[in-house]
Biotite code that builds the C-alpha atoms (Angstrom):
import biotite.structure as struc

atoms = struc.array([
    struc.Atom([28.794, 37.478, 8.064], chain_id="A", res_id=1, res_name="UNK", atom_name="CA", element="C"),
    struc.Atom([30.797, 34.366, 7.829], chain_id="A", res_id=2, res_name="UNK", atom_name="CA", element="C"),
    struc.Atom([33.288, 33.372, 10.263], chain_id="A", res_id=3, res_name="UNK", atom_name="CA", element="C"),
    struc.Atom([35.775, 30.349, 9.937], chain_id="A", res_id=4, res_name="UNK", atom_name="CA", element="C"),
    struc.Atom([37.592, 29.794, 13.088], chain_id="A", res_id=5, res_name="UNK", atom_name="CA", element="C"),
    struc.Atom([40.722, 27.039, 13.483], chain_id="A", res_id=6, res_name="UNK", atom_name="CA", element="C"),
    struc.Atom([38.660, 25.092, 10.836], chain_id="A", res_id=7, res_name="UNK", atom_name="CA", element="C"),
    struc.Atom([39.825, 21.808, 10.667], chain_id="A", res_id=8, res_name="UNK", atom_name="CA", element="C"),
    struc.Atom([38.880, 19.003, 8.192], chain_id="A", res_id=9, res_name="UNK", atom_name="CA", element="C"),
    struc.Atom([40.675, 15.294, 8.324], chain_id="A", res_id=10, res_name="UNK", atom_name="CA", element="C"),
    struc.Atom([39.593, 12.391, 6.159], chain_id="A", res_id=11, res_name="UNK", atom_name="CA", element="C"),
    struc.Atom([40.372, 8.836, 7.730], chain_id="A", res_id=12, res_name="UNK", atom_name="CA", element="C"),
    struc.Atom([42.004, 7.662, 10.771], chain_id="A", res_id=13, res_name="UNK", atom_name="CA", element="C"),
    struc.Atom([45.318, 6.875, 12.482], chain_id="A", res_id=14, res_name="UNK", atom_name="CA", element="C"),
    struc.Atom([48.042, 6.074, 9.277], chain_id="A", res_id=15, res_name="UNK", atom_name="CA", element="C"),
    struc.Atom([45.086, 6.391, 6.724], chain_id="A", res_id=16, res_name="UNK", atom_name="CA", element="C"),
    struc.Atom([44.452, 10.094, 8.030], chain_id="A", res_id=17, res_name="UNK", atom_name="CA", element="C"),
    struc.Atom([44.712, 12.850, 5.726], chain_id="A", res_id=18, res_name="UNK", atom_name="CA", element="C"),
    struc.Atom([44.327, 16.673, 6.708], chain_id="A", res_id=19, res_name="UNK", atom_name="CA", element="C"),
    struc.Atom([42.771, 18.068, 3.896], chain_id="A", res_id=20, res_name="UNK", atom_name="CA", element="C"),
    struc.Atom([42.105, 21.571, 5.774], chain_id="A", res_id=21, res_name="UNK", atom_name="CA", element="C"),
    struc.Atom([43.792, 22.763, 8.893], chain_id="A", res_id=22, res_name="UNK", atom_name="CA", element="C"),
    struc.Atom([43.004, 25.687, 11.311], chain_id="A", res_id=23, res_name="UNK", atom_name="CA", element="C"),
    struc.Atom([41.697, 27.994, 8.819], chain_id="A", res_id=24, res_name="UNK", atom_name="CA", element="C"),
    struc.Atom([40.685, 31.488, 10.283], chain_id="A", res_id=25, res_name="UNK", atom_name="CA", element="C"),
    struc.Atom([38.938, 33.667, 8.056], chain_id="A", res_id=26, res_name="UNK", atom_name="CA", element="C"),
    struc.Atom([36.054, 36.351, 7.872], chain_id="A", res_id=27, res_name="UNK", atom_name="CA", element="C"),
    struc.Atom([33.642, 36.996, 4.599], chain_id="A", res_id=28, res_name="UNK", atom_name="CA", element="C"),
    struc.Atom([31.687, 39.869, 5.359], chain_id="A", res_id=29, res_name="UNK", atom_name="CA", element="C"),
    struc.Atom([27.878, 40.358, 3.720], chain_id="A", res_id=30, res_name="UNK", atom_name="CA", element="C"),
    struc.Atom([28.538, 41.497, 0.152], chain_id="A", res_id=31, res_name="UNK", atom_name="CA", element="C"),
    struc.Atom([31.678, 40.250, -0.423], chain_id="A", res_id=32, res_name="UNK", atom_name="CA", element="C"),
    struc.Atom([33.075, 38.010, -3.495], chain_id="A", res_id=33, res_name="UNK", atom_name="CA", element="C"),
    struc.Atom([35.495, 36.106, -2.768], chain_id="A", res_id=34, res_name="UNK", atom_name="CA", element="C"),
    struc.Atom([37.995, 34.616, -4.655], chain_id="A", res_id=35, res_name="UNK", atom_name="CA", element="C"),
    struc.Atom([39.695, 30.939, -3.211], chain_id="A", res_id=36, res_name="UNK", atom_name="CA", element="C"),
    struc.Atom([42.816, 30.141, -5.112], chain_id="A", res_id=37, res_name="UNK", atom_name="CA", element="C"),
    struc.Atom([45.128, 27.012, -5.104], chain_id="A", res_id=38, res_name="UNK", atom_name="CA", element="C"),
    struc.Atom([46.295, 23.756, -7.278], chain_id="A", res_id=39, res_name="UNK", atom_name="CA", element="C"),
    struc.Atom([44.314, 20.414, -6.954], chain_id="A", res_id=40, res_name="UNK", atom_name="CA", element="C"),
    struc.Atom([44.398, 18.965, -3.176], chain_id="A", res_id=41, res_name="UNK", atom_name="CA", element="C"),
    struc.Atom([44.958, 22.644, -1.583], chain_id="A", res_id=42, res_name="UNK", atom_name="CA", element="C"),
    struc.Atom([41.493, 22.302, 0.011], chain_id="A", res_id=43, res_name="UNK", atom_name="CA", element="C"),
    struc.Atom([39.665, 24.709, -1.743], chain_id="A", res_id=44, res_name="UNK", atom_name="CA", element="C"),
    struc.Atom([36.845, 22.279, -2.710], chain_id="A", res_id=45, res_name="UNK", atom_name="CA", element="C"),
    struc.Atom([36.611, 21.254, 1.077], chain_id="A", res_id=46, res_name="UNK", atom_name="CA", element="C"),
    struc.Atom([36.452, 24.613, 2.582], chain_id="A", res_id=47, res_name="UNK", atom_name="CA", element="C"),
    struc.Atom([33.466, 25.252, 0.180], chain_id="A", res_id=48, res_name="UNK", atom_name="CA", element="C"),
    struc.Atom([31.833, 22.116, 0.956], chain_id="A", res_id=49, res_name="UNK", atom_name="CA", element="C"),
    struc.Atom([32.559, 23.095, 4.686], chain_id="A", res_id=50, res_name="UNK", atom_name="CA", element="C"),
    struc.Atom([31.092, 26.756, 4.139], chain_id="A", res_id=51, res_name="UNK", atom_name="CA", element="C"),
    struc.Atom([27.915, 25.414, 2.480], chain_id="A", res_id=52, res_name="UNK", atom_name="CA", element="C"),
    struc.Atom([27.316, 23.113, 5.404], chain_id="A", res_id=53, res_name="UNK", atom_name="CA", element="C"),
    struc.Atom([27.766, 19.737, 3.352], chain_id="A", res_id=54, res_name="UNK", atom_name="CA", element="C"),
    struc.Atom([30.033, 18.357, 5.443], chain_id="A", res_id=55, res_name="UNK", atom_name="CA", element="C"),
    struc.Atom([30.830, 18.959, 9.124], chain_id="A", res_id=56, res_name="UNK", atom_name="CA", element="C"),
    struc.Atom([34.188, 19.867, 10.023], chain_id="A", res_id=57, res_name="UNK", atom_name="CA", element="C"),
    struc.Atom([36.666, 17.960, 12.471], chain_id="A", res_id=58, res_name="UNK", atom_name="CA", element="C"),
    struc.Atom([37.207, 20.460, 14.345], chain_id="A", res_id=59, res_name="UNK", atom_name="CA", element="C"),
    struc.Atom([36.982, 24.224, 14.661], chain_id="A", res_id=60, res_name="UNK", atom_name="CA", element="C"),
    struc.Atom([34.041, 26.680, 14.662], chain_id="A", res_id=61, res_name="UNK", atom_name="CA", element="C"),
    struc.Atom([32.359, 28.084, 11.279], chain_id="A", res_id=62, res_name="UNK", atom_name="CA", element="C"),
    struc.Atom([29.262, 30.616, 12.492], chain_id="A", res_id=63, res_name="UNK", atom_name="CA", element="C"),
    struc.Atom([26.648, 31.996, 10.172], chain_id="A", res_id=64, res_name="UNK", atom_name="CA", element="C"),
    struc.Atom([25.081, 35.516, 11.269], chain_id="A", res_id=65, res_name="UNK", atom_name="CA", element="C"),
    struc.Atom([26.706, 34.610, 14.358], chain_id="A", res_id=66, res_name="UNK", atom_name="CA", element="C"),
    struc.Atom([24.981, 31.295, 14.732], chain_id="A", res_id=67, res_name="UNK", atom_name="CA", element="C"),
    struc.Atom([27.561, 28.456, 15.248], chain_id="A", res_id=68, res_name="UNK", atom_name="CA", element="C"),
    struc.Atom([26.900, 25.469, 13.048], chain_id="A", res_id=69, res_name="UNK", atom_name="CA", element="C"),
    struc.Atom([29.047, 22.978, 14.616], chain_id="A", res_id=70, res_name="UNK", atom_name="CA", element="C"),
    struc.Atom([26.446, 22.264, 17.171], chain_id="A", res_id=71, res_name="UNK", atom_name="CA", element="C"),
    struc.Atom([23.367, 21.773, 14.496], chain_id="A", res_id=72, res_name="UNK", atom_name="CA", element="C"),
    struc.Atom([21.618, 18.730, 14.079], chain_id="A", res_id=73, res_name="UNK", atom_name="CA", element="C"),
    struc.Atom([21.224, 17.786, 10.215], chain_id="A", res_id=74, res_name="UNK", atom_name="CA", element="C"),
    struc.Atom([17.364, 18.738, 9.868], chain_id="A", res_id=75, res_name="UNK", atom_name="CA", element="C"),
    struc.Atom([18.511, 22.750, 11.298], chain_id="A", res_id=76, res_name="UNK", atom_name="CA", element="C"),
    struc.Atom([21.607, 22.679, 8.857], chain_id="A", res_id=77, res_name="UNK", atom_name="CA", element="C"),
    struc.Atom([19.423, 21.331, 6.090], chain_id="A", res_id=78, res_name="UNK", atom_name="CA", element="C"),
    struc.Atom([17.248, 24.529, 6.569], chain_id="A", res_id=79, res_name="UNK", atom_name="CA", element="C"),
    struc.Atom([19.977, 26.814, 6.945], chain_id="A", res_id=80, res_name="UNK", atom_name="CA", element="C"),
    struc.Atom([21.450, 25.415, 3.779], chain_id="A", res_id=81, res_name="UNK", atom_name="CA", element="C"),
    struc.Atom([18.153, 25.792, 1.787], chain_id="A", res_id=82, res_name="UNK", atom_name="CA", element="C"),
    struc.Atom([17.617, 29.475, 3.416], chain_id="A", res_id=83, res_name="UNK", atom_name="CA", element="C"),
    struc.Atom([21.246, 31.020, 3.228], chain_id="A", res_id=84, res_name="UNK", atom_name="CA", element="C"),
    struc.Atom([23.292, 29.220, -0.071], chain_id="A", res_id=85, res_name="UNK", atom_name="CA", element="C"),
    struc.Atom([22.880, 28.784, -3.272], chain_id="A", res_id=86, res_name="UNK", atom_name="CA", element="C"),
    struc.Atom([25.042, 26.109, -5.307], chain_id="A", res_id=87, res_name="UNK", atom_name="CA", element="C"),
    struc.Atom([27.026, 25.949, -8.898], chain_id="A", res_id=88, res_name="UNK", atom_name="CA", element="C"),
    struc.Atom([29.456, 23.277, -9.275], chain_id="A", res_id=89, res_name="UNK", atom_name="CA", element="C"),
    struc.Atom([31.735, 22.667, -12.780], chain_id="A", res_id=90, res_name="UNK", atom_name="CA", element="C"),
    struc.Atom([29.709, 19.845, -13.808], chain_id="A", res_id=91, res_name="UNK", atom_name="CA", element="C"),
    struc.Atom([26.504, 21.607, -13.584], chain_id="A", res_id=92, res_name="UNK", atom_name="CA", element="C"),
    struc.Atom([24.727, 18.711, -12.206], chain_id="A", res_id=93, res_name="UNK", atom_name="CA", element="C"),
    struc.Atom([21.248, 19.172, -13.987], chain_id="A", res_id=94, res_name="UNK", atom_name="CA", element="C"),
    struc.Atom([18.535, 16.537, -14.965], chain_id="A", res_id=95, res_name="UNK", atom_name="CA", element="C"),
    struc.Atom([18.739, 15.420, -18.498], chain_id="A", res_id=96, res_name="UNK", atom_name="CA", element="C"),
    struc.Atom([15.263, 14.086, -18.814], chain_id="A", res_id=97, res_name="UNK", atom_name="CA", element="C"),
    struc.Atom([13.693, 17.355, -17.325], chain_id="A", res_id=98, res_name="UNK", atom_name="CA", element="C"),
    struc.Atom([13.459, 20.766, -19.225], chain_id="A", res_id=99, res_name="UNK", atom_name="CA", element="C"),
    struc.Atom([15.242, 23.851, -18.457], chain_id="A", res_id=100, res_name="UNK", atom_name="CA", element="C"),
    struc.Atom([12.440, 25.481, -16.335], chain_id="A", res_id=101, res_name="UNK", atom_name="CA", element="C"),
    struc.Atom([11.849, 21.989, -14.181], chain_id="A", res_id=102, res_name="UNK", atom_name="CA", element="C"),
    struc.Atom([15.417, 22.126, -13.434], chain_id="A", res_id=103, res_name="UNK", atom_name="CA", element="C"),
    struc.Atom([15.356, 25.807, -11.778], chain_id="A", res_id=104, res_name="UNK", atom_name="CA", element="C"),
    struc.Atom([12.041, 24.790, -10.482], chain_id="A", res_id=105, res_name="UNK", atom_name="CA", element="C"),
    struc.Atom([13.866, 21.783, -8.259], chain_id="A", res_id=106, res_name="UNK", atom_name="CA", element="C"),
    struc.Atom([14.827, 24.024, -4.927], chain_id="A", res_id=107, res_name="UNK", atom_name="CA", element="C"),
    struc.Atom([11.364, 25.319, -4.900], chain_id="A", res_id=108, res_name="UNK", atom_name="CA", element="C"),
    struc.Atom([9.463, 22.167, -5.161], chain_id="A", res_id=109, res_name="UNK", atom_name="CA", element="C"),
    struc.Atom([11.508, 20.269, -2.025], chain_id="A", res_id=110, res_name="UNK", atom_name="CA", element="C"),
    struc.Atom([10.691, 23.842, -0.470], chain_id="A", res_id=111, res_name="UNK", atom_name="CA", element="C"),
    struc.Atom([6.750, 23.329, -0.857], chain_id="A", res_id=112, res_name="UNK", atom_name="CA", element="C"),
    struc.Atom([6.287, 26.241, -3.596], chain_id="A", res_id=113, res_name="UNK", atom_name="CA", element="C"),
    struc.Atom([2.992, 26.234, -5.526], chain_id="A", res_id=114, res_name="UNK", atom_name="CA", element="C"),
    struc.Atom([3.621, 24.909, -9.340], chain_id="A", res_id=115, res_name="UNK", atom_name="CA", element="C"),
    struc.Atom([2.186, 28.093, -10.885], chain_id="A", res_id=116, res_name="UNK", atom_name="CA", element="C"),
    struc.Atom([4.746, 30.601, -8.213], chain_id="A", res_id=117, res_name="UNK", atom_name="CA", element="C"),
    struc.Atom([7.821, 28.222, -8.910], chain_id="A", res_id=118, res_name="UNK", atom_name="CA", element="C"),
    struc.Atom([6.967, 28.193, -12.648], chain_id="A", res_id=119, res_name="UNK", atom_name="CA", element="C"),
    struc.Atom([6.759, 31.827, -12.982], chain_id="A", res_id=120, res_name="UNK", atom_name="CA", element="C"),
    struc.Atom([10.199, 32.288, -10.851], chain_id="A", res_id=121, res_name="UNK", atom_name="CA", element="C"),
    struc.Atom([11.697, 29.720, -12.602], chain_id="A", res_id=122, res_name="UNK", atom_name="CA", element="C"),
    struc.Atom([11.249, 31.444, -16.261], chain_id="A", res_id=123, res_name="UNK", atom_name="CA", element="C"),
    struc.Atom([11.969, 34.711, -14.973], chain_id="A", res_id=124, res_name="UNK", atom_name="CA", element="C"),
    struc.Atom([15.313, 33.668, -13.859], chain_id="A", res_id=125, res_name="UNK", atom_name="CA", element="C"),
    struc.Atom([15.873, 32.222, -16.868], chain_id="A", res_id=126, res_name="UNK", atom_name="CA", element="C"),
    struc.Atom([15.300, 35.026, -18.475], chain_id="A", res_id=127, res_name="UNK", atom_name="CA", element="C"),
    struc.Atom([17.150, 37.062, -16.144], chain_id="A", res_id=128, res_name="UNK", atom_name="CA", element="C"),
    struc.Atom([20.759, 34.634, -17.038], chain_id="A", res_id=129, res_name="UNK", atom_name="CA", element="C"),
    struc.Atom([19.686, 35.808, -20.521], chain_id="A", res_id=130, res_name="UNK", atom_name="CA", element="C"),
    struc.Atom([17.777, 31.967, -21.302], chain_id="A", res_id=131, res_name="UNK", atom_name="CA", element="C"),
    struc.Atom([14.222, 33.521, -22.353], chain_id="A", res_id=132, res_name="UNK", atom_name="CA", element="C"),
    struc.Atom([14.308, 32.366, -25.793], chain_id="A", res_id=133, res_name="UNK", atom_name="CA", element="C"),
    struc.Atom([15.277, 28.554, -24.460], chain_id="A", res_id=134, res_name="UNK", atom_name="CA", element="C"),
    struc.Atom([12.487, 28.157, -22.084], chain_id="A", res_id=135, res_name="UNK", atom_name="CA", element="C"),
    struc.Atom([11.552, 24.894, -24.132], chain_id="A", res_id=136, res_name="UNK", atom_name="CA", element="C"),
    struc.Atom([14.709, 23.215, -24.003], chain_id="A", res_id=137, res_name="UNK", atom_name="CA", element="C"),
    struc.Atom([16.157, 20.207, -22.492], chain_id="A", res_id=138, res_name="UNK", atom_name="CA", element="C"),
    struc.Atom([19.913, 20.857, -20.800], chain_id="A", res_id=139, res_name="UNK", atom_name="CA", element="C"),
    struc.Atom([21.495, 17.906, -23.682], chain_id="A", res_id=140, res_name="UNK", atom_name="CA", element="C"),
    struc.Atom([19.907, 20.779, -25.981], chain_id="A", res_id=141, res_name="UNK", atom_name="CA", element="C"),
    struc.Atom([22.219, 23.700, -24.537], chain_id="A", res_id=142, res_name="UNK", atom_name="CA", element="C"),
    struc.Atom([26.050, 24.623, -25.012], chain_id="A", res_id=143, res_name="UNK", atom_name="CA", element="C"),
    struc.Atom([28.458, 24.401, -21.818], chain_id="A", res_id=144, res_name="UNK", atom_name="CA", element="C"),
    struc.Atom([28.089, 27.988, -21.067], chain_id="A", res_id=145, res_name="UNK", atom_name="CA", element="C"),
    struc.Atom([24.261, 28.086, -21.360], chain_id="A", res_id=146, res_name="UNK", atom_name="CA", element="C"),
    struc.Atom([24.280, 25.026, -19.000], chain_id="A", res_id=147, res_name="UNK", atom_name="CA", element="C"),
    struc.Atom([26.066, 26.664, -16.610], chain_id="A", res_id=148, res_name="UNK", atom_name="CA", element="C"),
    struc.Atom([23.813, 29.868, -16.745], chain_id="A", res_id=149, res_name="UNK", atom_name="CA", element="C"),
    struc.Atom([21.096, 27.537, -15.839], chain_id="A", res_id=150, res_name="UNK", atom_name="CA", element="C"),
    struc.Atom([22.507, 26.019, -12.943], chain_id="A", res_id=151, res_name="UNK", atom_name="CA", element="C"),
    struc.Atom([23.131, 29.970, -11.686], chain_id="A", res_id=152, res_name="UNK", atom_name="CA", element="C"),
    struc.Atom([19.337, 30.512, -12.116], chain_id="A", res_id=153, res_name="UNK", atom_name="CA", element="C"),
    struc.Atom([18.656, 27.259, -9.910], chain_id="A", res_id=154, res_name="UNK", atom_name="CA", element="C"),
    struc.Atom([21.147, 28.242, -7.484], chain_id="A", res_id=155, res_name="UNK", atom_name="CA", element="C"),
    struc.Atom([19.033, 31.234, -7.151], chain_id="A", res_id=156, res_name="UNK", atom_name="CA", element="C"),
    struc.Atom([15.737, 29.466, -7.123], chain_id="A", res_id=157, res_name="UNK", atom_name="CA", element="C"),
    struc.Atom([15.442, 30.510, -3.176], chain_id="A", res_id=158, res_name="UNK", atom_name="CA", element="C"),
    struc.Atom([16.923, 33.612, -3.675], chain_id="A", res_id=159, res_name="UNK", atom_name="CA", element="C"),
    struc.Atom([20.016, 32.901, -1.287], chain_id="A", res_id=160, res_name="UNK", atom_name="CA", element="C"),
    struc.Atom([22.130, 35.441, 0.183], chain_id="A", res_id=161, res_name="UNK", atom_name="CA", element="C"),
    struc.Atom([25.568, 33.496, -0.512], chain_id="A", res_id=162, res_name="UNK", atom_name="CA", element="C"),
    struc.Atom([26.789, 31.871, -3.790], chain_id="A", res_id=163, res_name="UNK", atom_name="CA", element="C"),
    struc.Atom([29.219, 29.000, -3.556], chain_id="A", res_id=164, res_name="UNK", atom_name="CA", element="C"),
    struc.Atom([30.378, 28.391, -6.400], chain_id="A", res_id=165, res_name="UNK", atom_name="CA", element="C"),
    struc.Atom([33.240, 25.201, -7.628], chain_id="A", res_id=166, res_name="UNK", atom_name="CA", element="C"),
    struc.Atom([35.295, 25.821, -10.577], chain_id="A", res_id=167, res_name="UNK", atom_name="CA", element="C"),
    struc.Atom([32.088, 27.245, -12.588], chain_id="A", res_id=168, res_name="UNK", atom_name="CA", element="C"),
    struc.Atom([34.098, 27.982, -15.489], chain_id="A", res_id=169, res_name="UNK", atom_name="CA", element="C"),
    struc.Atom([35.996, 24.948, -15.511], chain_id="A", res_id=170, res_name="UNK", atom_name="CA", element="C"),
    struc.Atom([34.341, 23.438, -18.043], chain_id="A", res_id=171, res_name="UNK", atom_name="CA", element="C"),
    struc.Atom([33.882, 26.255, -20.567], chain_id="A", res_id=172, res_name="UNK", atom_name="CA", element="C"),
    struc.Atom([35.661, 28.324, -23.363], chain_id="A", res_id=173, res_name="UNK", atom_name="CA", element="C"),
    struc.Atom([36.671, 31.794, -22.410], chain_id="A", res_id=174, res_name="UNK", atom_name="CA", element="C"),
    struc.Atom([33.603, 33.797, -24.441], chain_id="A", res_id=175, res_name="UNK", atom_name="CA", element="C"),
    struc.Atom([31.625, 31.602, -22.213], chain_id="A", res_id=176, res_name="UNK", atom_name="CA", element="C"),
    struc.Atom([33.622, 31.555, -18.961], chain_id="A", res_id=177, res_name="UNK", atom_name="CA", element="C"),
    struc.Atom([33.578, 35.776, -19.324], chain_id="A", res_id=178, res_name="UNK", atom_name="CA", element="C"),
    struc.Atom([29.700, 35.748, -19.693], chain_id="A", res_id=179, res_name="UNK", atom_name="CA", element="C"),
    struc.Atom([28.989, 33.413, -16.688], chain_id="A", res_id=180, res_name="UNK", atom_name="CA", element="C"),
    struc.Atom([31.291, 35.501, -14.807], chain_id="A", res_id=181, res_name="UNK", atom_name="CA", element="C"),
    struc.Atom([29.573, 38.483, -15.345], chain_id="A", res_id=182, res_name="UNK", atom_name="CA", element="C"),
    struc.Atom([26.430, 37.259, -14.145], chain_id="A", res_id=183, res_name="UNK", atom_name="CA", element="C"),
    struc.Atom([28.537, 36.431, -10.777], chain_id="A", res_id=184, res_name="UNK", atom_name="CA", element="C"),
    struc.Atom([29.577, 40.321, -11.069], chain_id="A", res_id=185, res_name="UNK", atom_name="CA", element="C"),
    struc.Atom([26.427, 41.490, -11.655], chain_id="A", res_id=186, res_name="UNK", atom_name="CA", element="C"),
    struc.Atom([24.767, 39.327, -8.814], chain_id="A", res_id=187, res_name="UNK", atom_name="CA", element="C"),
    struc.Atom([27.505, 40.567, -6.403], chain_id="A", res_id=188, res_name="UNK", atom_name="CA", element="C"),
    struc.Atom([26.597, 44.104, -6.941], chain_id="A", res_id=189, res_name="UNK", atom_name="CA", element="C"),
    struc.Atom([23.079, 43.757, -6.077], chain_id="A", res_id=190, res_name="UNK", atom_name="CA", element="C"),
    struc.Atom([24.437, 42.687, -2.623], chain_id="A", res_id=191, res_name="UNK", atom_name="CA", element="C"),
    struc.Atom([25.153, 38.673, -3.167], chain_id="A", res_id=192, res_name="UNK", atom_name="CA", element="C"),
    struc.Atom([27.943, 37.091, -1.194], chain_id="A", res_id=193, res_name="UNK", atom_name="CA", element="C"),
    struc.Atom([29.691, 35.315, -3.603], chain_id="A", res_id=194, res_name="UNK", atom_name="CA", element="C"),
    struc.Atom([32.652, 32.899, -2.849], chain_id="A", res_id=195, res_name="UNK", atom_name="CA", element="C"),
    struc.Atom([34.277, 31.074, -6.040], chain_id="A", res_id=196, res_name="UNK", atom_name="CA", element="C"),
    struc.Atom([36.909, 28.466, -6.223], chain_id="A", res_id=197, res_name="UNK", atom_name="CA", element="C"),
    struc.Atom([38.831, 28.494, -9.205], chain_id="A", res_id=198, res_name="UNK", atom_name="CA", element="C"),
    struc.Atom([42.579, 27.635, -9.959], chain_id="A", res_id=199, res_name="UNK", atom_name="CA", element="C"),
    struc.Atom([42.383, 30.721, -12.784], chain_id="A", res_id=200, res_name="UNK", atom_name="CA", element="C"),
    struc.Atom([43.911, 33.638, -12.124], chain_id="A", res_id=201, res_name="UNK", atom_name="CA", element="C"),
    struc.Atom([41.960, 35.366, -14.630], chain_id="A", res_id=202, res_name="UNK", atom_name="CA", element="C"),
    struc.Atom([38.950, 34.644, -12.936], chain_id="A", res_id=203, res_name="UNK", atom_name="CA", element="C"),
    struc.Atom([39.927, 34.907, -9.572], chain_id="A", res_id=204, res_name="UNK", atom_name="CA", element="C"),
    struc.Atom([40.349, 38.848, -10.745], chain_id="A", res_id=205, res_name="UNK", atom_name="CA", element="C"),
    struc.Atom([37.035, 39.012, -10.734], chain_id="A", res_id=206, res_name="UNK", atom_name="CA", element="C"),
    struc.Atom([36.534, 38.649, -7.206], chain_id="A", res_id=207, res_name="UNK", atom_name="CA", element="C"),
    struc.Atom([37.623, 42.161, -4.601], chain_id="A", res_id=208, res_name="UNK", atom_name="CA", element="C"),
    struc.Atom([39.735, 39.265, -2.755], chain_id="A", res_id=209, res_name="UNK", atom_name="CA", element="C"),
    struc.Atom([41.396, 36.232, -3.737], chain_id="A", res_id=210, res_name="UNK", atom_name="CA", element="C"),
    struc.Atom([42.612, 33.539, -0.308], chain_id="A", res_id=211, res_name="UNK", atom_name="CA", element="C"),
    struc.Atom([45.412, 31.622, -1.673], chain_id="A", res_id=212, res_name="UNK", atom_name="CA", element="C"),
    struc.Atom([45.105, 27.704, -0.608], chain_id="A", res_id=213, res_name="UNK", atom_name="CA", element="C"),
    struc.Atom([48.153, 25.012, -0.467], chain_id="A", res_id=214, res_name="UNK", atom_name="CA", element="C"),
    struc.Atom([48.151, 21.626, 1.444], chain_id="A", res_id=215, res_name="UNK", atom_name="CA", element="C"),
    struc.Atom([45.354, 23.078, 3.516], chain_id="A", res_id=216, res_name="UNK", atom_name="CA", element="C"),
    struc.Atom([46.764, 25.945, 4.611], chain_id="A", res_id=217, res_name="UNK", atom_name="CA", element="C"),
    struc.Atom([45.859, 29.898, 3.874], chain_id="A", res_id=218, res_name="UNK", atom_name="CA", element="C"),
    struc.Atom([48.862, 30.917, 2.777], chain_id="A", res_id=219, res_name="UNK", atom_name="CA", element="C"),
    struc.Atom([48.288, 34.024, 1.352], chain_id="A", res_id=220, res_name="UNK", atom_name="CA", element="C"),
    struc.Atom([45.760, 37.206, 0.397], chain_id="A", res_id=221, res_name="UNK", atom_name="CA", element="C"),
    struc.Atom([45.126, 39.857, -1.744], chain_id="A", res_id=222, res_name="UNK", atom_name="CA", element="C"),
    struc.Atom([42.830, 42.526, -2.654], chain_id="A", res_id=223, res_name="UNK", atom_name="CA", element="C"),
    struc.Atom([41.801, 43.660, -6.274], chain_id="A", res_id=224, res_name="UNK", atom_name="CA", element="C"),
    struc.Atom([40.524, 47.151, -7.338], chain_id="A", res_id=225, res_name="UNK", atom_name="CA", element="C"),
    struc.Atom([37.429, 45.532, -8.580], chain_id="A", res_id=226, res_name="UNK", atom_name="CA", element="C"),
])
């Protein structure tokens, strides 16, 4: 369970201050997906970056499996980070100069994995996001939506209970945007949090619940008959 209470997150100080989320209450239970909805500067992107314990809010509490965060040093939220989420931004963010299976293999080499174990999970989530016959491949060598299916394999490298995802199709065509989406659908059935930011209605649909975002406010919700 995640709970976001009177959230607060300001950037700057005095007349250079700018709110970019304030007093956000909300609940995402284990299981959900969760749609977050709103036009550029809503604070969407922050309250991700917030939820995935990237940056520390201003004020407010955010508890994870009842555990309040605020109070963490950075080594116990580096931990809980590496143990709870997994992250897929729009820009992908692999390594060029590394193959496919290196770049999955990442999270479980900075979490002491043996090379022959983080190998063999690496490929077989590769295969699982439908990669197997690319296993040889550098990322320059892959389309957009391929790209992006890799970065949901590495996301899942630790096998996390909650995917964060920013604006994953942002960056692709729809045939592609459709297929990473129902990997997100798929993933969320098996029991996966998943919470998505996206300004696309079309994709938000995907999600049982979309949170509606402007000028750092919740402002609205809805429910879908997923």
């Amino acid at each position: 369970m995640i709970s976001v209470i009177e959230l607060t997150k300001t950037y700057g100080a005095g007349d250079a201050a700018v709110t970019a989320l304030s007093r956000v209450t909300i609940e995402i239970r284990d299981g959900e997906f969760v749609s977050i909805m709103g036009p550029s500067g809503s604070g969407k992107s922050t309250l991700l970056s917030l939820l995935g314990c990237l940056e520390r809010p201003s004020s407010g509490r955010y508890l994870v499996d009842g555990r309040d965060t605020v109070g963490m040093g950075d080594d116990e939220l580096a931990c809980l980070r590496t143990q709870k989420f997994g992250f897929v931004f729009q820009a992908y963010n692999l390594l060029p100069r590394y193959g496919i299976v290196r770049n999955v293999e990442l999270p479980l080499i900075y979490g002491g994995v043996g090379r022959r174990e983080r190998s063999a999970r690496a490929r077989d989530l590769l295969c699982r996001v439908g990669l197997g016959h690319r296993l040889r491949h550098k990322p320059t060598e892959l389309s957009g939506g391929e790209q992006q299916r890799v970065a949901i394999a590495r996301a899942l490298a630790n096998s996390p209970a909650v995917i964060l995802a920013d604006e994953p199709t942002g960056n692709l065509d729809s045939k592609s945007g459709q297929d990473v989406m129902a990997i997100f659908r798929e993933l969320n059935q098996e029991g996966r949090t998943i919470v998505l930011v996206t300004h696309e209605p079309g994709i938000a649909r995907y999600a049982g619940r979309i949170l509606h975002f402007l000028d750092g406010n919740l402002v609205g919700e809805e429910f879908n008959a997923t």
